[in-house]
C-alpha positions as protocol buffer text, in pm:
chain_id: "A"
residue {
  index: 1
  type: UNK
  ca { x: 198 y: -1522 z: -2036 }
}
residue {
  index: 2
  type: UNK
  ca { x: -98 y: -1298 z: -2120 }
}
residue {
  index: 3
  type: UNK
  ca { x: -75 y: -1021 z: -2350 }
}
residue {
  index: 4
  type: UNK
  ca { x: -79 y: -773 z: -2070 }
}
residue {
  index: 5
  type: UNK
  ca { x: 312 y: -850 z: -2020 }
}
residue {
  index: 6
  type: UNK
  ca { x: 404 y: -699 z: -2324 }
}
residue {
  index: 7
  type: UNK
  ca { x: 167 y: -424 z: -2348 }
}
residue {
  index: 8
  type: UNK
  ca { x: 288 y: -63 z: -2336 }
}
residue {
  index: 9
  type: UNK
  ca { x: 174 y: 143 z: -2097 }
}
residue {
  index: 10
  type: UNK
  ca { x: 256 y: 441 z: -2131 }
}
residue {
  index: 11
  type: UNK
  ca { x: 90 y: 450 z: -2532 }
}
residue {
  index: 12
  type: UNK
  ca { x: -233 y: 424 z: -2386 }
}
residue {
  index: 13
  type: UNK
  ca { x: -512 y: 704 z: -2307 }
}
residue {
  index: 14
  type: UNK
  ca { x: -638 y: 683 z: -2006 }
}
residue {
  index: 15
  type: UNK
  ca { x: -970 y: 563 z: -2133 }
}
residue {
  index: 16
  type: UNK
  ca { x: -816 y: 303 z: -2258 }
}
residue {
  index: 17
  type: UNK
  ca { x: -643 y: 257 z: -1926 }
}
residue {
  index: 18
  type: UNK
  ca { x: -956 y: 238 z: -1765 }
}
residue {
  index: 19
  type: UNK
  ca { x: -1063 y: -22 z: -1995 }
}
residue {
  index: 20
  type: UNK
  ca { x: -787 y: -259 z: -1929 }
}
residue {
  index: 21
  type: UNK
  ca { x: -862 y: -186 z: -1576 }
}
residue {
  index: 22
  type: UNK
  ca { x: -1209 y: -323 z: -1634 }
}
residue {
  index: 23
  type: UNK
  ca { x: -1097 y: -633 z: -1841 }
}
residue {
  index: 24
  type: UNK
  ca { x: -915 y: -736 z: -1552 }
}
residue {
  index: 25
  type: UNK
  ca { x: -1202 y: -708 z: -1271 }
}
residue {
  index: 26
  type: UNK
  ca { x: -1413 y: -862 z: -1529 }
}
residue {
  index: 27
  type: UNK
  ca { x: -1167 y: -1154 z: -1594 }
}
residue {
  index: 28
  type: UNK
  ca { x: -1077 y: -1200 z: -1218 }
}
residue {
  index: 29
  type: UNK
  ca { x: -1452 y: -1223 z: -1119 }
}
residue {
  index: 30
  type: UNK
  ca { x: -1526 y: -1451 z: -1395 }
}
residue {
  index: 31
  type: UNK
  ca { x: -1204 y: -1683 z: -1284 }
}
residue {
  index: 32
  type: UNK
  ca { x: -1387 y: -1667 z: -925 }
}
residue {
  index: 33
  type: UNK
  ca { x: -1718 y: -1812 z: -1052 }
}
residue {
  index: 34
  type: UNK
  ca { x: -1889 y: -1433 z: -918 }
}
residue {
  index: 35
  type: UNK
  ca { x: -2180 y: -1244 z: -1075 }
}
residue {
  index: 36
  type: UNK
  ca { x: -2141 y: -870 z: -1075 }
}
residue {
  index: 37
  type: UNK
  ca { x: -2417 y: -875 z: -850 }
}
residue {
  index: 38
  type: UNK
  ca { x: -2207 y: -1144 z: -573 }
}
residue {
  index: 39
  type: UNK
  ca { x: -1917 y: -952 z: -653 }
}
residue {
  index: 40
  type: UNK
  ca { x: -2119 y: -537 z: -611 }
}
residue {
  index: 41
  type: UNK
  ca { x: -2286 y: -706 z: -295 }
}
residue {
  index: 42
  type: UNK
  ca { x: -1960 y: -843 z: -175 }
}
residue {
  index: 43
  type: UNK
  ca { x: -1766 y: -483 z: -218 }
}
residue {
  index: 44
  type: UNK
  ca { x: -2096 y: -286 z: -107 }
}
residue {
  index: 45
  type: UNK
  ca { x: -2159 y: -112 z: -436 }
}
residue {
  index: 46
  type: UNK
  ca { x: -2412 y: -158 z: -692 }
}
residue {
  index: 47
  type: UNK
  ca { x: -2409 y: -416 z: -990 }
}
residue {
  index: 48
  type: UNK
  ca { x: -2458 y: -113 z: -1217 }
}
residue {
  index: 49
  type: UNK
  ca { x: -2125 y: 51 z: -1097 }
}
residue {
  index: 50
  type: UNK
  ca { x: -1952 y: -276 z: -1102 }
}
residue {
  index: 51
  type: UNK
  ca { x: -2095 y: -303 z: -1488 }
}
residue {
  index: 52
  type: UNK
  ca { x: -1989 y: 63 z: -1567 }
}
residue {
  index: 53
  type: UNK
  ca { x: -1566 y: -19 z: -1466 }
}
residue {
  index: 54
  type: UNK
  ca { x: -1564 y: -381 z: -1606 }
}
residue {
  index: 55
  type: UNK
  ca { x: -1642 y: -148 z: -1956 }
}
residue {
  index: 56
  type: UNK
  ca { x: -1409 y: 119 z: -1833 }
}
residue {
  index: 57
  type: UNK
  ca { x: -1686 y: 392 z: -1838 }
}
residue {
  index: 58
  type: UNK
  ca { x: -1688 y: 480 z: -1468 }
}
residue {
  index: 59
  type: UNK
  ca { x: -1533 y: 434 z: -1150 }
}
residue {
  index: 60
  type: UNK
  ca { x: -1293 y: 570 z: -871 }
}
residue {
  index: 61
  type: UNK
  ca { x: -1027 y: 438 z: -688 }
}
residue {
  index: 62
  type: UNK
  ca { x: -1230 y: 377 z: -358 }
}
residue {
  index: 63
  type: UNK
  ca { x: -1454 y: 166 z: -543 }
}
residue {
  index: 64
  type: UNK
  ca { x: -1125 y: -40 z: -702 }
}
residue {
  index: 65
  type: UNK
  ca { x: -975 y: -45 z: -424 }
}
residue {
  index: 66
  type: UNK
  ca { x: -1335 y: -227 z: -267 }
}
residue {
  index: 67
  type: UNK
  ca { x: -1343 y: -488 z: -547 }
}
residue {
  index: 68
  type: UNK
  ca { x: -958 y: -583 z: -523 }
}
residue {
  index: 69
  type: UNK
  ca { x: -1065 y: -669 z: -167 }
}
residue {
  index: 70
  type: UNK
  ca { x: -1332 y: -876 z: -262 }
}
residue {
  index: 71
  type: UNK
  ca { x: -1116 y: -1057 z: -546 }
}
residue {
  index: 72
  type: UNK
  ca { x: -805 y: -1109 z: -274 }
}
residue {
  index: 73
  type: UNK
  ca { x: -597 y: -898 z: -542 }
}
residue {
  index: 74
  type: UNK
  ca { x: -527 y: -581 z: -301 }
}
residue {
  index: 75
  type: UNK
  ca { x: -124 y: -744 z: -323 }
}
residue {
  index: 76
  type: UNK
  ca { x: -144 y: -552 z: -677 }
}
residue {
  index: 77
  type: UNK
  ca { x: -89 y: -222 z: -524 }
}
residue {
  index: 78
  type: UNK
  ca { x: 225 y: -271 z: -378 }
}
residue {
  index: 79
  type: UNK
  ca { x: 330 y: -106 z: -689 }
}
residue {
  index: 80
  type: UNK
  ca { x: 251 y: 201 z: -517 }
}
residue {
  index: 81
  type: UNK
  ca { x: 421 y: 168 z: -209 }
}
residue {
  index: 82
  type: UNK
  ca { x: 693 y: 434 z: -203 }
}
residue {
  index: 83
  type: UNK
  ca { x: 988 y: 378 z: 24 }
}
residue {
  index: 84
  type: UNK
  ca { x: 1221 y: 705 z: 63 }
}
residue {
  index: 85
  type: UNK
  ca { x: 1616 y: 629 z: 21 }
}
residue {
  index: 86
  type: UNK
  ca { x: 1833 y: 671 z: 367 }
}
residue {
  index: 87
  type: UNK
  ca { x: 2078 y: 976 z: 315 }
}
residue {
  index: 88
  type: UNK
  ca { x: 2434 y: 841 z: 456 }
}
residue {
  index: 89
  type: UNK
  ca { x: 2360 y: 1038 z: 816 }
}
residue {
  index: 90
  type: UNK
  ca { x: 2065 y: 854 z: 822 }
}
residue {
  index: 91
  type: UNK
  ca { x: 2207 y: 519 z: 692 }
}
residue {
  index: 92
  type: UNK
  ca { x: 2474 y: 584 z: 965 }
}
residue {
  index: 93
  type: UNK
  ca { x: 2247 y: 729 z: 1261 }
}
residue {
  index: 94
  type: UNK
  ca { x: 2069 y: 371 z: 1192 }
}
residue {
  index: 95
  type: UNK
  ca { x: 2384 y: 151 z: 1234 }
}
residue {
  index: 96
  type: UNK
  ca { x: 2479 y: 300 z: 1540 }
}
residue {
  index: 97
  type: UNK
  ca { x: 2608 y: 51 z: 1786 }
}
residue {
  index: 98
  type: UNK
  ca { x: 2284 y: -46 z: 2027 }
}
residue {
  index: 99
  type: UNK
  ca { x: 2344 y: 23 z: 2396 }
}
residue {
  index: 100
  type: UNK
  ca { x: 2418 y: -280 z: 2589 }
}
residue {
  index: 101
  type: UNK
  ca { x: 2348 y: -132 z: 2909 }
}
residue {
  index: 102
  type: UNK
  ca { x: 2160 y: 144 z: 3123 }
}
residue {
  index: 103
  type: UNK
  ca { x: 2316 y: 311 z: 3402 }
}
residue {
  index: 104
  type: UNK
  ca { x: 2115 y: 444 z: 3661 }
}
residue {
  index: 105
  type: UNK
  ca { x: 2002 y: 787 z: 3653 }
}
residue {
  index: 106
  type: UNK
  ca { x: 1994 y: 863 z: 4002 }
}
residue {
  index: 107
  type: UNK
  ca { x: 2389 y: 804 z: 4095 }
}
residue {
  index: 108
  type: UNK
  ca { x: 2445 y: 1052 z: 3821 }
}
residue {
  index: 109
  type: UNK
  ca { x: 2207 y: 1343 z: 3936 }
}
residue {
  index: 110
  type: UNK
  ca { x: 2360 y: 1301 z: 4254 }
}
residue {
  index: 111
  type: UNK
  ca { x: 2727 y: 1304 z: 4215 }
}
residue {
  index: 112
  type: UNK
  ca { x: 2655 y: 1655 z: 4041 }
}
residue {
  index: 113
  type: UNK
  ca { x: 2398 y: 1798 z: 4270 }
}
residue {
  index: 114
  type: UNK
  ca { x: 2642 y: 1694 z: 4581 }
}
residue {
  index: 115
  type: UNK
  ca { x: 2851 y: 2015 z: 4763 }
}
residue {
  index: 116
  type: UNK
  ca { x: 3200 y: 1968 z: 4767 }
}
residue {
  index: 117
  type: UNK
  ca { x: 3304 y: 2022 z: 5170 }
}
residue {
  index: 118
  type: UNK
  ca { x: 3535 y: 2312 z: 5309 }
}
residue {
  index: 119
  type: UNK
  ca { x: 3738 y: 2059 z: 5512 }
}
């Protein structure tokens, strides 16, 4: 386990968020055998911006979002995929029993559109 596991999150500044974020690109392009400047040339940015978030100075989310590409680590933000809960109607509306058949239109339209005779 790494010492990540235990940390708590919610203590931290977001500097030192950013830092952590950093530690990790750094340690997961490391892992990879990548420079910062395979790994900026990979994800289209420059070495200097990949430098600035591995320290946690700098960065924005399109530019993380570039380098978790590039490091096959974009699975980490499922943590952000938001799902709304089904209300009961809905749940219900959902688990309505599937038609099993389709009746033609056309017999319908014209049993109603037919004149009823004087005889």
């Amino acid at each position: 386990m790494t010492d990540n596991s235990y940390k708590n999150w919610h203590l931290l500044s977001d500097n030192a968020i950013e830092k952590e974020i950093g530690r990790f690109i750094k340690q997961m392009r490391q892992q990879r055998n990548m420079t910062q400047e395979d790994l900026a040339n990979a994800a289209n940015i420059s070495r200097s911006t990949l430098s600035l978030l591995e320290r946690g100075s700098s960065g924005n989310l399109k530019t993380l979002i570039q380098i978790l590409r590039v490091l096959d680590a974009v699975h980490l933000l499922e943590a952000f995929y938001y799902e709304a809960p089904l209300s009961p109607i809905q749940l219900a509306k959902a688990q309505h029993k599937v038609r099993e058949r389709v009746r033609p239109y056309h017999k319908k339209k014209n049993k109603l559109n037919q004149k009823k005779s004087a005889w």
